[in-house]
PAVOMI-499763 format. One record per residue (C-alpha): residue in three letters; x, y, z. Coordinates in steps of 0.5 Angstrom, whole numbers, plus 2048, in hexadecimal, padded with zeros to 3 digits. Layout:
BEGIN
ALAXYZ...
END
This chain:
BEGIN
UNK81286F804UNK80D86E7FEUNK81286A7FAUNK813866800UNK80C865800UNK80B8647F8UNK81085E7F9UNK80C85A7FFUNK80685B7FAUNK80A8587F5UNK80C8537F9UNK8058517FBUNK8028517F4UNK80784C7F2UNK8068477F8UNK7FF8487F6UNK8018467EEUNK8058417F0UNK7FF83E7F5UNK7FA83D7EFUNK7FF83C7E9UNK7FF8357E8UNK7F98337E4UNK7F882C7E1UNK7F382E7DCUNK7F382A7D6UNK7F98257D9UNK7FA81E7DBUNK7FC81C7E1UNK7FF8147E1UNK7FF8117E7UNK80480B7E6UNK8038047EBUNK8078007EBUNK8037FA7ECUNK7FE7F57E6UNK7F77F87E6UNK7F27F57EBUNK7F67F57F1UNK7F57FA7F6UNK7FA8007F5UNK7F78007EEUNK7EF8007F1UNK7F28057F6UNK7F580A7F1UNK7EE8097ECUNK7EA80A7F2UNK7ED8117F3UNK7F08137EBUNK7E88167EAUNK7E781A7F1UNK7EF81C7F0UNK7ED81F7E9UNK7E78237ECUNK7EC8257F1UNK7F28287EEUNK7F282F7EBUNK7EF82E7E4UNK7ED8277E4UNK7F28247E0UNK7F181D7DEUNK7F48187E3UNK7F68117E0UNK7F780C7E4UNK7FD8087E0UNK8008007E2UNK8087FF7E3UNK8097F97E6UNK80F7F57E7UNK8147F37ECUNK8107F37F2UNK80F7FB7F0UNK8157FD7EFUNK8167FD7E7UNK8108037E8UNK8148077EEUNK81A8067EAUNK8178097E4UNK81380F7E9UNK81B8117EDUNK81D8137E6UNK8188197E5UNK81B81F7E8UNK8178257EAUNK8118247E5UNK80B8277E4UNK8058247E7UNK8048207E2UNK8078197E5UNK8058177ECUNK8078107EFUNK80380C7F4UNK8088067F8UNK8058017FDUNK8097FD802UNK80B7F87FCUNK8107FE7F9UNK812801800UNK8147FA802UNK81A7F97FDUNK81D8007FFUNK81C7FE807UNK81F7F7805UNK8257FB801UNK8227F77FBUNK8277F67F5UNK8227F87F1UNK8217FF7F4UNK8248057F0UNK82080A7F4UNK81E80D7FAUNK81780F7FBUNK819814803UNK81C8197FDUNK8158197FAUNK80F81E7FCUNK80981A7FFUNK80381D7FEUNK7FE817800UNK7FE812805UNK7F980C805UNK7F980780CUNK7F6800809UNK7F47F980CUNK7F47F2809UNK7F17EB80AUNK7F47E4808UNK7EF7DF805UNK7F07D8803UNK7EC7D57FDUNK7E57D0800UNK7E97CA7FDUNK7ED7C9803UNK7E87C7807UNK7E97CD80CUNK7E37D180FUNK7E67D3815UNK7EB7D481AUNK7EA7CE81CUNK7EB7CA816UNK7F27CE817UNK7F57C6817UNK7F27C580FUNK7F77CB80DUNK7FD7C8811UNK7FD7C280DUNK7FD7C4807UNK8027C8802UNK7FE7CE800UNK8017D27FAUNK8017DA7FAUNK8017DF7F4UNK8087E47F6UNK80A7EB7F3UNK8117E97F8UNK8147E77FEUNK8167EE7FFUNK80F7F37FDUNK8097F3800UNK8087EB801UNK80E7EB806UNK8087EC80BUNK8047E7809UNK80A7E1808UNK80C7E380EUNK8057E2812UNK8057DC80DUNK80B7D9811UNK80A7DB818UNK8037D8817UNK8067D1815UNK8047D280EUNK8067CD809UNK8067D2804UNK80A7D27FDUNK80C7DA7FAUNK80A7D97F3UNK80E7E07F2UNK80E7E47EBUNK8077E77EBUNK8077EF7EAUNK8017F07EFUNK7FD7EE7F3UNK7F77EE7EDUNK7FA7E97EAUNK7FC7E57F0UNK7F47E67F2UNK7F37E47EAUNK7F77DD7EBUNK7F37DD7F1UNK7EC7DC7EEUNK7F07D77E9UNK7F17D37EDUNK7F97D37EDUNK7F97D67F4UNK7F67D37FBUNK7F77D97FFUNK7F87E17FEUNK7F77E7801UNK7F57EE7FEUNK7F47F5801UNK7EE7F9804UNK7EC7FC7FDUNK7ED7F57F9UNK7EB7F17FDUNK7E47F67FFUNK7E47F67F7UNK7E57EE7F5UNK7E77E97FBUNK7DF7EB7FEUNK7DC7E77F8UNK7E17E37F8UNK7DF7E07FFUNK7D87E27FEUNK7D87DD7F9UNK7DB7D87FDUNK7E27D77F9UNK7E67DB7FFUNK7E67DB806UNK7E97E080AUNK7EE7DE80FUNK7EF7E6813UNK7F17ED811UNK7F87EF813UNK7F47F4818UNK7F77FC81AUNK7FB7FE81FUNK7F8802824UNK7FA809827UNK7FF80482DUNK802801827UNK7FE7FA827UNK7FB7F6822UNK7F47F6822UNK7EE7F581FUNK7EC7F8818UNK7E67FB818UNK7E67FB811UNK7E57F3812UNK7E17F3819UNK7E07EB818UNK7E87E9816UNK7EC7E881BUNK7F27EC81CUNK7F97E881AUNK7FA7E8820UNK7F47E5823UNK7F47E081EUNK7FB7DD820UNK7F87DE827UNK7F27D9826UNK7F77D4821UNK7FD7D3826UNK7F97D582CUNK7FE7DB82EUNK8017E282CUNK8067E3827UNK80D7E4829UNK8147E4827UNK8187E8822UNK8147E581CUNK80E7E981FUNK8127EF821UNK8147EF81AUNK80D7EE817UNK80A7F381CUNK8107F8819UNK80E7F8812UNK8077F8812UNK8077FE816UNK80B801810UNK8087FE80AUNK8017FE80CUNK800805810UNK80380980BUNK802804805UNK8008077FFUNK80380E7FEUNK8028137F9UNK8088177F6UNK80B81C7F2UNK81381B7F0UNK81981E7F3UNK81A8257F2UNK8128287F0UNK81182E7F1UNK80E82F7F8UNK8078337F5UNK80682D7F1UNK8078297F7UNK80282D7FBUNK7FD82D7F5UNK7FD8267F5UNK7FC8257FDUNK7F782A7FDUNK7F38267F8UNK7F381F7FCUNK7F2823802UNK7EC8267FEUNK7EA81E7FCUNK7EB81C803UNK7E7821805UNK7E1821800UNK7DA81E802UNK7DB8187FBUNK7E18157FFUNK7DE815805UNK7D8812803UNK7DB80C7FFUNK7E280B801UNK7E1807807UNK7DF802802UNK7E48027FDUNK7EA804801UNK7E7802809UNK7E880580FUNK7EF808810UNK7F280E80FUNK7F4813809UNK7F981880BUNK7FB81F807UNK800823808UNK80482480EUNK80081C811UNK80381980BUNK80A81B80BUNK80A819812UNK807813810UNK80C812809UNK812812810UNK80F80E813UNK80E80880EUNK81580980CUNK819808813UNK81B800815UNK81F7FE81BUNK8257FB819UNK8237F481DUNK81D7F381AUNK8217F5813UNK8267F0814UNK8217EA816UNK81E7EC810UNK8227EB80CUNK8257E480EUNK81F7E280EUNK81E7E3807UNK8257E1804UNK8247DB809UNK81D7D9806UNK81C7DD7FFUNK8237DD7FCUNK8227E47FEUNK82A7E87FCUNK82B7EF7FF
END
């Protein structure tokens, strides 16, 4: 009996070890985004390195370290490689990278389901056009019709999908300059004048595309809007004053969006928007390291900073931990097979897109 009982303490002092045994004293932490800096992934991740540092057991240094190219997939190629790992290396994806995986991308050598979520961020975003077309308000819509607008593009199959595709159904001329390695440097060709029409995220548009406007070189055309608990589009009150994609199409084409561009459009928004950015760990890392981290954000979700300056750096939308993101990583990776297969030929029809 007493031995019986010596090996239930055993037992507990090494769940109890193990609970406090990862300590990132003196480390760095190297949070790899696989887009250009500027764009909305790296002011995401930037905003939370700092509280990240403060959160994790021995408050490593967390360093926030750009690997763009091919639309996100060179960096999630690079990412799929680490096996197990030590919680030194974390990654942070957006719709830009899930996209090629969902669309079965050629490029795409990993898989981002076999891959612990410890963090998912529900973002929002807003297309504007430059102030030299002319264009002030939806009634102007006929001024944009008319002329050949050029858009920056990370590709057809990542992230920009949404808005090519919003473009179109709108009767947009607009032409896809792709081979950017972000929206940063989409945004930068943007204020250069090389671009007459761009979208960015919440964080990146609340950090640059705000002054922008203010200073009278954009004007903002809508916000993409957020689903509802019924599954409808919304506005998003990140964006009070912007009409939803949705509302705007109403108030140009005088009726409701329909048709299998719409569906399809609707399908990956819900994936690339609600569970746009997400943090994760690789495949095979130690379940202990795993909750270490999940705690952690948990924490910074959590703490009075975030809370107080979050909303406008990130805007109004859910950060999901724990069980809520790994909910949120499986919804973001489930595509209808109908809306999967329009997809794609319209992208081989219109982009050249090979899959």
């Amino acid at each position: 009996m007493f031995k019986k009982f010596l090996a239930i303490v055993a037992a507990l002092m090494m769940s109890m070890t193990s609970s406090f045994a990862v300590d990132f004293s003196g480390k760095t932490v190297t949070w790899l985004i696989p887009f250009g800096a500027g764009g909305g992934s790296d002011k995401w991740a930037r905003y939370y390195a700092p509280m990240l540092s403060k959160a994790l057991p021995g408050n490593p240094t967390v360093v926030v370290q750009n690997c763009p190219g091919g639309s996100g997939t060179k960096c999630s190629n690079q990412f799929a490689q680490i096996k197990g790992g030590d919680g030194l290396t974390i990654f942070g994806d957006s719709g830009s990278s899930k996209f090629p995986f969902l669309l079965d991308d050629k490029r795409v050598q990993y898989n981002p389901t076999k891959w612990p979520v410890v963090l998912s961020s529900a973002t929002g975003g807003g297309a504007y056009v430059t102030s030299k077309t002319g264009y002030k308000t939806s009634a102007d819509f006929k001024k944009l019709q008319g002329k050949k607008l050029k858009y920056g593009s990370q590709g057809a199959t990542s992230l920009d999908l949404i808005a090519l595709l919003a473009f179109d159904m709108l009767g947009l001329q607009v032409d896809a300059v792709m081979g950017y390695k972000g929206r940063g440097p989409a945004r930068v060709a943007f204020e250069r004048g090389e671009m007459t029409i761009d979208y960015q995220t919440s964080s990146a548009y609340f950090k640059v595309i705000q002054t922008l406007v203010k200073d009278g070189k954009a004007v903002p055309l809508f916000a993409w809007g957020i689903l509802d608990e019924s599954g409808n589009i919304v506005r998003d009150p990140t964006f009070p004053n912007l009409p939803s994609f949705v509302e705007y199409y109403e108030s140009v084409h005088g009726k409701k969006p329909k048709g299998p561009a719409w569906s399809t459009w609707k399908t990956f928004f819900a994936s690339g928007f609600n569970g746009q950015k997400m943090v994760y760990l690789p495949e095979g890392t130690s379940a202990d390291i795993v909750k270490t981290y999940a705690d952690a954000f948990a924490k910074v979700v959590a703490s009075d900073e975030f809370k107080k300056t979050s909303s406008k750096r990130l805007g109004k939308y859910p950060q999901a931990t724990g069980k809520a993101a790994v909910a949120a990583q499986k919804a973001a990776f489930t595509i209808d097979a109908e809306s999967k297969a329009w997809i794609k030929n319209h992208l081989t029809k219109n982009y050249g897109v090979k899959f």
